[in-house]
C-alpha positions in Angstrom: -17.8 -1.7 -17.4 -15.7 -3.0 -14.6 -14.2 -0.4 -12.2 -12.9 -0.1 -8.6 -14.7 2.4 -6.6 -14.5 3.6 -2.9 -17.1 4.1 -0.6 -16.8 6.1 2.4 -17.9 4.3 6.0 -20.3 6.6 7.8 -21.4 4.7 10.8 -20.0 6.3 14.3 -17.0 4.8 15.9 -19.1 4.2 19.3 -18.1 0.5 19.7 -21.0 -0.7 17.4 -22.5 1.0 14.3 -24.7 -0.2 11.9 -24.8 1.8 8.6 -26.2 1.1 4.6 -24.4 2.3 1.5 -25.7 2.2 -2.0 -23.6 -0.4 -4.7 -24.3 -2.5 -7.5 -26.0 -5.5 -6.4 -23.1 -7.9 -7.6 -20.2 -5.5 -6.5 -17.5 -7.9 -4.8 -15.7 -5.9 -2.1 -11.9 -6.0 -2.0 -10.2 -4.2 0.8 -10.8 -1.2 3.2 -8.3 1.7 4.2 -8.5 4.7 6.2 -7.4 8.5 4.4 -7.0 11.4 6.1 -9.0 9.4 9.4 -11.7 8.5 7.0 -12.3 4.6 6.6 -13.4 3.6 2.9 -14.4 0.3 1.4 -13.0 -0.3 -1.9 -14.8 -2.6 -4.1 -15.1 -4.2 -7.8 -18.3 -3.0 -9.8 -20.2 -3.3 -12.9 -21.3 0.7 -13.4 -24.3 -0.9 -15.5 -26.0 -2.7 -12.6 -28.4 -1.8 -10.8 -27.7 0.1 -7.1 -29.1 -1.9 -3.8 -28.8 -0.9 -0.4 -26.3 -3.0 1.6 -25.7 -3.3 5.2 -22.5 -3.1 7.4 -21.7 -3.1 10.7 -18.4 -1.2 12.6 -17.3 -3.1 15.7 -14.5 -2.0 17.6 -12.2 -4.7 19.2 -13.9 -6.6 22.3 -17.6 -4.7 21.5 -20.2 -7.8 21.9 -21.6 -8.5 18.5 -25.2 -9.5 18.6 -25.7 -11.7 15.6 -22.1 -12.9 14.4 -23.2 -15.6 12.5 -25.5 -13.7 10.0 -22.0 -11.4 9.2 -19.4 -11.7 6.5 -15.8 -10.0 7.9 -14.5 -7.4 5.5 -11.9 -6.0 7.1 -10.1 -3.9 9.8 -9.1 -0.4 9.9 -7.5 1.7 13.0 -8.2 5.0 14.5 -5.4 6.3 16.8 -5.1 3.4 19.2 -8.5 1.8 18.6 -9.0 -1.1 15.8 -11.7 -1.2 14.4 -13.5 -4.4 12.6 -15.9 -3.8 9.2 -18.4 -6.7 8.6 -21.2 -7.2 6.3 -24.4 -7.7 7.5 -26.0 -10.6 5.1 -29.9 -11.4 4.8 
């Protein structure tokens, strides 16, 4: 079955944070949105697939990003006046 689940983003908000969650290997991710000053990815997935670990990275504007070109951009999400940018970190 096919559902839309959320999945809270728990690295810091430092200027760079790497973090993994937990998803179904073929989940497709569809948006982000911060509740109640909690960020959470929102994303398509098949509850009968397996769970793997996937990697993200939180960048807040104008932090140097170390390997932009093994990234996928997600999204971008705002706390108070900072903006913050949610990328995927790929294999």
């Amino acid at each position: 079955m096919t559902v839309i689940y959320k999945y809270p983003i728990l690295g810091d908000r430092t200027g760079y944070s790497e973090f993994e969650i937990d998803m179904p290997f073929d989940a497709e991710l569809i948006g982000i949105q911060e509740i109640d000053d909690i960020a959470y990815i929102y994303a398509l997935v098949n509850t009968e697939c397996i769970n793997q670990k996937r990697r993200f990275c939180i960048v807040c504007t104008g932090t140097p990003i170390a390997n932009p070109y093994r990234m996928s951009y997600i999204g971008r999400f705002t706390s108070g006046a900072l903006v913050y940018h949610l990328l995927e970190i790929l294999h």
